[in-house]
C-alpha positions in Angstrom: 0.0 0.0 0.0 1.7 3.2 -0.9 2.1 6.1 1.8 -0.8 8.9 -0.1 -3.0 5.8 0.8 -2.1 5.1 3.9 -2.6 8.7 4.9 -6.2 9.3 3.4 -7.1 5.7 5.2 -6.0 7.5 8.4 -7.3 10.8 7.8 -10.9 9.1 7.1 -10.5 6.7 10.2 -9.9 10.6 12.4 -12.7 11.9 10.7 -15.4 9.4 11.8 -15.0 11.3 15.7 -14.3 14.7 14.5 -14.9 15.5 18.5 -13.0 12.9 19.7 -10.1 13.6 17.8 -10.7 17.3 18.3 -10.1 16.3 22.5 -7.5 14.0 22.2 -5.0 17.0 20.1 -6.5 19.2 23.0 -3.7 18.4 25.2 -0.9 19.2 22.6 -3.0 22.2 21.8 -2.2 23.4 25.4 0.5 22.4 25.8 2.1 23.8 22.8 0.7 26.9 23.5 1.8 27.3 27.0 5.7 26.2 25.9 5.6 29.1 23.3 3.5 31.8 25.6 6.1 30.9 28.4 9.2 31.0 25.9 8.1 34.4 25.0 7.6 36.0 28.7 11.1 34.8 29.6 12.5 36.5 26.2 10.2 39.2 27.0 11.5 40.2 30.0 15.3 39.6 28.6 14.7 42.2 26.1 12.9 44.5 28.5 15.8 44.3 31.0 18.6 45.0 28.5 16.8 47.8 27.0 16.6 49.0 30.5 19.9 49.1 31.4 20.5 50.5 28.0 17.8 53.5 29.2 20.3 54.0 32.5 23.1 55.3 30.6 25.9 53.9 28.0 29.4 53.6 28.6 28.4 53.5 32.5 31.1 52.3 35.5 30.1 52.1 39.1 32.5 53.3 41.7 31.5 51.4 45.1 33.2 51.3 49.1 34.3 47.8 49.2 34.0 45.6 52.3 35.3 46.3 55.9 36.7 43.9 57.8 36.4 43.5 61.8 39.0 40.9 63.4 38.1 38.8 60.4 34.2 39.4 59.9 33.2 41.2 56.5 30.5 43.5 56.4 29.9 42.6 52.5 30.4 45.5 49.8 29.6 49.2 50.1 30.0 48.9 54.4 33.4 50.5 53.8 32.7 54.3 53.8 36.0 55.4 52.0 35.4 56.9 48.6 35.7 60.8 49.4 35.5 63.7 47.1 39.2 63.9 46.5 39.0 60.4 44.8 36.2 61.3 42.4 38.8 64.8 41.4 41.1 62.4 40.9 39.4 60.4 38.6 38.6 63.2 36.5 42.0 64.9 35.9 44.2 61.6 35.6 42.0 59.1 34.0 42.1 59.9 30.3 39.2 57.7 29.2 36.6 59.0 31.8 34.5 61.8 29.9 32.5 62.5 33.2 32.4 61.9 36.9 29.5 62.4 39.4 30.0 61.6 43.1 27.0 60.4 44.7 25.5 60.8 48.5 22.1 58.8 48.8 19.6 58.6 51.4 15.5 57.8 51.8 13.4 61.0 53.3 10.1 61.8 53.6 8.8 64.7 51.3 6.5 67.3 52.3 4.4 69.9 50.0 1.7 71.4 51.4 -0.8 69.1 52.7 1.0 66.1 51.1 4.3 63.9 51.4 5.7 61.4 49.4 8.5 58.8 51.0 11.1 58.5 48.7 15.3 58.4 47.3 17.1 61.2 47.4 20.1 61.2 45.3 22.2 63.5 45.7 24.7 64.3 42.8 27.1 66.4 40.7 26.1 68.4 38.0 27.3 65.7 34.8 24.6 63.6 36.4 22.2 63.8 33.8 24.9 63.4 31.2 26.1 60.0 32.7 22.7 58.4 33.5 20.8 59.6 29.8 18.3 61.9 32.1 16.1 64.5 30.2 14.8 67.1 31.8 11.2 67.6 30.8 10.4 71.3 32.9 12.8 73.3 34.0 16.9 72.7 34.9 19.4 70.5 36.4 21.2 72.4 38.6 24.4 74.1 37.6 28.4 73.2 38.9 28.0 76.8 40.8 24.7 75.4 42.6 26.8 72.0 43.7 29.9 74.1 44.6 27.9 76.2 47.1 25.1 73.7 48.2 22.4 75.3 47.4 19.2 74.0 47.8 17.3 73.0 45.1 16.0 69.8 43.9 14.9 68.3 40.6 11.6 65.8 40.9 11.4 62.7 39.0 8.0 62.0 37.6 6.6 60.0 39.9 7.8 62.4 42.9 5.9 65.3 40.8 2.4 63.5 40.4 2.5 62.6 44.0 3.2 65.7 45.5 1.8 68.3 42.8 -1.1 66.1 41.0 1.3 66.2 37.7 1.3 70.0 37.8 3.7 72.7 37.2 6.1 72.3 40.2 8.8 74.4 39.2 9.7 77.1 41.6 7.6 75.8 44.3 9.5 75.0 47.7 9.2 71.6 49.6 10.6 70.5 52.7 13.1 67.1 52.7 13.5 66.1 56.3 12.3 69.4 57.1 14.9 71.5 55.3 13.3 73.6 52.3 14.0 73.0 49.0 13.5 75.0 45.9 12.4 72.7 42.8 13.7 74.2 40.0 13.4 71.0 37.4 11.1 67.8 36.7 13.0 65.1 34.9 11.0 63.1 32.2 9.5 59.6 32.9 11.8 56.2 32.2 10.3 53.9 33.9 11.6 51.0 36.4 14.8 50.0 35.7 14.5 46.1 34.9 11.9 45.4 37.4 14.4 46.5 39.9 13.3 50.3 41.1 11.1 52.9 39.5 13.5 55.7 38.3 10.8 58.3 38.6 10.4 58.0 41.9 13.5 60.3 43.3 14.5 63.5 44.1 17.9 64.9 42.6 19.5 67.2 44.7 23.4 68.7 44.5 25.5 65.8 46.3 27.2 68.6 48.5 24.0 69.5 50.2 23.1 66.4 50.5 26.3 65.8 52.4 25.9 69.0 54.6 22.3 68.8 55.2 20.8 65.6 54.8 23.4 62.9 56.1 25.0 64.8 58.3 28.4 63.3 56.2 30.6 66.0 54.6 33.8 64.6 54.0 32.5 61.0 52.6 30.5 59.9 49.0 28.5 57.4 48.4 29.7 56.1 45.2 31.0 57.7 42.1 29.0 57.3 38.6 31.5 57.7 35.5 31.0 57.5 32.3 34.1 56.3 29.8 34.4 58.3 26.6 33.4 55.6 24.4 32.1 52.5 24.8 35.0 50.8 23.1 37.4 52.4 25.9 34.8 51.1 29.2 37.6 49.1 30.0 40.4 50.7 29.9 38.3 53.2 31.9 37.9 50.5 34.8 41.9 49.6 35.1 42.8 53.7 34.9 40.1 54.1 37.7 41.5 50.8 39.9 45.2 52.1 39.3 44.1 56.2 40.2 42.1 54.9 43.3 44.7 52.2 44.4 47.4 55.4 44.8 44.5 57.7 46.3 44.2 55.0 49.0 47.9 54.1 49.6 47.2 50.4 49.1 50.5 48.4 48.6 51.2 46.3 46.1 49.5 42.5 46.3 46.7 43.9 48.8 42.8 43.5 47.8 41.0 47.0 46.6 38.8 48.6 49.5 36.8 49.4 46.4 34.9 48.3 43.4 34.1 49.3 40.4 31.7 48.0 37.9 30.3 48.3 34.8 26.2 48.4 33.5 27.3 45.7 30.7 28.2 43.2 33.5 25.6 44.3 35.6 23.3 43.8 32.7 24.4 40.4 32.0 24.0 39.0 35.0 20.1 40.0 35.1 20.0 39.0 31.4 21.4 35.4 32.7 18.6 35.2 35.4 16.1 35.6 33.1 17.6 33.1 31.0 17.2 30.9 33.9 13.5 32.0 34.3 13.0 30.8 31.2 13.7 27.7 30.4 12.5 26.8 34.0 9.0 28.4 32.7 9.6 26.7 29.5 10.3 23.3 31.3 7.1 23.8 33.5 5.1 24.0 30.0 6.1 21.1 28.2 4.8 18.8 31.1 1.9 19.4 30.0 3.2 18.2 26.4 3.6 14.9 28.0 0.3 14.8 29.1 -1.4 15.3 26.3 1.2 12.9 24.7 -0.3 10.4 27.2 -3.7 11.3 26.2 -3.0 10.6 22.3 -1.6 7.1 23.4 -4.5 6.1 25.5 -6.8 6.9 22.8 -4.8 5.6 20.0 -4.9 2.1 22.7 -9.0 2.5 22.7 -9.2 2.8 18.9 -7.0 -0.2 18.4 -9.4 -2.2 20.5 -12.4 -0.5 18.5 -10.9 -1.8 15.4 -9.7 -5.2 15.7 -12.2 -6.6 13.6 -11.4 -3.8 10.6 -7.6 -4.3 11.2 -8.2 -8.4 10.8 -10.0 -7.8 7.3 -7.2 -5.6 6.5 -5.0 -7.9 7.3 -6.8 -10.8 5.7 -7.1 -9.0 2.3 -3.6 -8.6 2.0 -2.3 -5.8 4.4 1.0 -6.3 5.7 2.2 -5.5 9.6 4.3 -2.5 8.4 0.8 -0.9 6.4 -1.2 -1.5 10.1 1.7 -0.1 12.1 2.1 3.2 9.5 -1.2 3.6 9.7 -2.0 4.1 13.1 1.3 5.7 13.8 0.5 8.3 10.9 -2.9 8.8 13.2 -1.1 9.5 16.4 1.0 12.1 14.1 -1.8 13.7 12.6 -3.3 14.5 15.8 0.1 15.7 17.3 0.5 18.4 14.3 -2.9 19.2 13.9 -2.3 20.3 17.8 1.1 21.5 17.6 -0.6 24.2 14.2 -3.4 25.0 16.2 -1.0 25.5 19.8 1.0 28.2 17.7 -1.7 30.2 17.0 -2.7 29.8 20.7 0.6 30.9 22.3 1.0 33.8 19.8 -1.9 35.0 20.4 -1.7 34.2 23.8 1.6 36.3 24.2 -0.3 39.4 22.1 -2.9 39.2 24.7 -0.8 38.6 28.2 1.6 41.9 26.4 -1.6 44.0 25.9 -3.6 43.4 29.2 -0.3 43.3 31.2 2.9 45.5 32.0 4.9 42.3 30.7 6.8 42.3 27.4 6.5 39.4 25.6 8.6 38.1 22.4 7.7 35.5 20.4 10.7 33.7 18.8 10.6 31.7 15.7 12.9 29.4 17.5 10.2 28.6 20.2 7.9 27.7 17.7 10.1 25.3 15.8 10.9 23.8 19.3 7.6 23.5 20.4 6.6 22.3 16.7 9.0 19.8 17.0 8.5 18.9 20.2 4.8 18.0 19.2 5.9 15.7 16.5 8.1 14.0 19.1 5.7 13.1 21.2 3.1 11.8 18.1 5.6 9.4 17.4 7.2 8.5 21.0 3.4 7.9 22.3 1.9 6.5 19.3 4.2 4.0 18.1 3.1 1.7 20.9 -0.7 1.5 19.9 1.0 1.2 16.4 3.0 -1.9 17.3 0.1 -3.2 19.4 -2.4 -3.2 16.3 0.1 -4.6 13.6 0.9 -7.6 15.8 -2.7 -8.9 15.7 -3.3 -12.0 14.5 -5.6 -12.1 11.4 -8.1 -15.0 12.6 -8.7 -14.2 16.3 -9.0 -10.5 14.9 -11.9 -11.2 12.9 -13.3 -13.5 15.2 -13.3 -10.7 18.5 -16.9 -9.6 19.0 
């Protein structure tokens, strides 16, 4: 019997149950769906994070206080309060492949306007801030070297800060009190969003890092950290080892001894999230195709029941000539057919299924061709892993007792 035979014969015998058959592709339907729909939230949110980072500023490098040590206990990085102002200066006049330095002092403080107050980050910076991190201001200024110089203070809202305190209104010039102390707003910066599901970049206060030293931390000879951007992304390294060698003399550390420092760039930092969600999704993917193998399971158990429905029509076959390999094509080009036909309608499900999740949710999603091909593929797998054994089962009847089973 040649194969376009074989095929029709088993497209006819599907046919005969258009609902049964319907039920029995349901589970590869689902589960195809899900593997794609999954495969896309995890690329999704791998996109979503770099472009993020990418949003944060290019050609960034951290500058961090590195771990203190106490008769041998470690505090962990950033508990070592050592970078000062001098260091950051430093930076900037020996380090030919930094274009711009901004020394940081951070805190939390509640915000008061009026009748209302907001909790939120104050960051408190130099004036190449903006240039560093990609932030545009949307009203107003960022304040000037001369403000930072003499600690002046005034404050630029981010977004969030702005439709807390004034509704979304025109802020500018107004005065609000951080931790009491007045502050003139004389800028509002322009919405970006959170920064790789990690914190909501509208939601801080920019003020000049010196009087944020003198008047909010109570801290005037120590930073935070230092932002720095390199003067082209090509040179982000050589940026890093000028930094470690200027900051290794600023701190008098001898030769062989670990940094009391460290410095990092967004790439790396970027990376490493990228690599979690990598994680996240093949565990999400993982998670989907179980339920690939159970509607694998469900083809072969039906495939099983139709065998047994048929033993009588498989025995005439067989008695007019079939031979065991036509019987065992046959039924395995069944158990195929309804694999595909679930694995074609599972696409459109988890395509659509990703359009919908992206639309009524803040998630990204990404549909890749390669997660369809997988989850294609995938389908056929299982056709042919779970219905070769109903297959088998039917081609090794035995002609006489088949026609004689009532």
């Amino acid at each position: 019997m040649t194969l376009v035979r074989t095929i029709k014969i088993s497209f006819k015998a599907l046919s005969r149950n258009k609902m049964r058959s319907f039920l029995t592709a349901l589970g590869i339907i689902i589960g195809v769906g899900a593997v794609i729909a999954m495969i896309s939230i995890g690329e999704g949110a791998k996109v979503d994070i770099q472009s993020r980072f990418a949003s944060m500023g290019t050609n960034l490098l951290f500058v961090r206080p590195g771990s203190q040590s106490f008769r041998g206990r470690h505090g962990g990085g950033g508990t070592y309060q050592n970078l000062k102002e001098a260091d950051a200066e430093a930076i900037l006049e020996r380090c030919d492949a930094v274009k711009y330095i901004s020394p940081s002092v951070n805190t939390r403080a509640q915000v008061i306007y009026q009748n209302k107050n907001w909790n939120t980050s104050i960051y408190g910076t130099g004036d190449k801030y903006p240039l560093i991190r990609n932030w545009t201001i949307d009203e107003g200024e960022y304040f000037t070297e001369s403000q930072v110089k003499t600690a002046q203070k005034v404050c630029v809202l981010g977004a969030e800060v702005n439709k807390n305190l004034f509704e979304g209104g025109y802020s500018v010039g107004q005065i609000i009190r951080i931790k009491k102390i007045p502050f003139r707003v004389i800028g509002i910066l322009k919405t970006k969003g959170e920064a790789g599901g990690w914190f909501n970049q509208d939601d801080v206060i920019a003020v000049p890092y010196t009087t944020a030293q003198r008047r909010l931390v109570g801290r005037t000879d120590r930073i935070s950290s230092i932002d720095v951007s390199a003067v082209t992304a090509e040179r982000t390294q050589e940026a890093m080892d000028q930094i470690k060698e200027v900051l290794r003399i600023q701190h008098k550390i001898a030769p062989g001894a670990e940094d009391d420092f460290n410095v990092r760039n967004m790439s790396d930092i970027a990376e490493s999230a990228a690599e979690s969600t990598k994680i996240l999704t093949i565990l999400l993917g993982g998670i989907a195709s179980i339920s690939l193998l159970v509607g694998g399971i469900g083809i072969m158990n039906i495939m099983l029941v139709s065998v047994t429905e048929r033993i009588r029509e498989i025995g005439i076959r067989m008695s007019i000539g079939a031979k065991e390999r036509d019987i065992l094509l046959q039924f395995l080009i069944e158990a195929i057919v309804l694999s595909l036909m679930g694995g074609f309608l599972g696409i459109g499900l988890g395509v659509g299924g990703s359009a919908l999740i992206s639309h009524f949710s803040p998630m990204t999603t990404l549909v890749s061709i390669g997660s369809i091909v997988l989850a294609f593929l995938f389908a056929a797998s299982v056709g042919v892993f779970f219905g070769f054994y109903p297959a088998r089962k039917a081609s090794k009847l035995d002609p006489i007792d088949a026609l004689r089973y009532e």
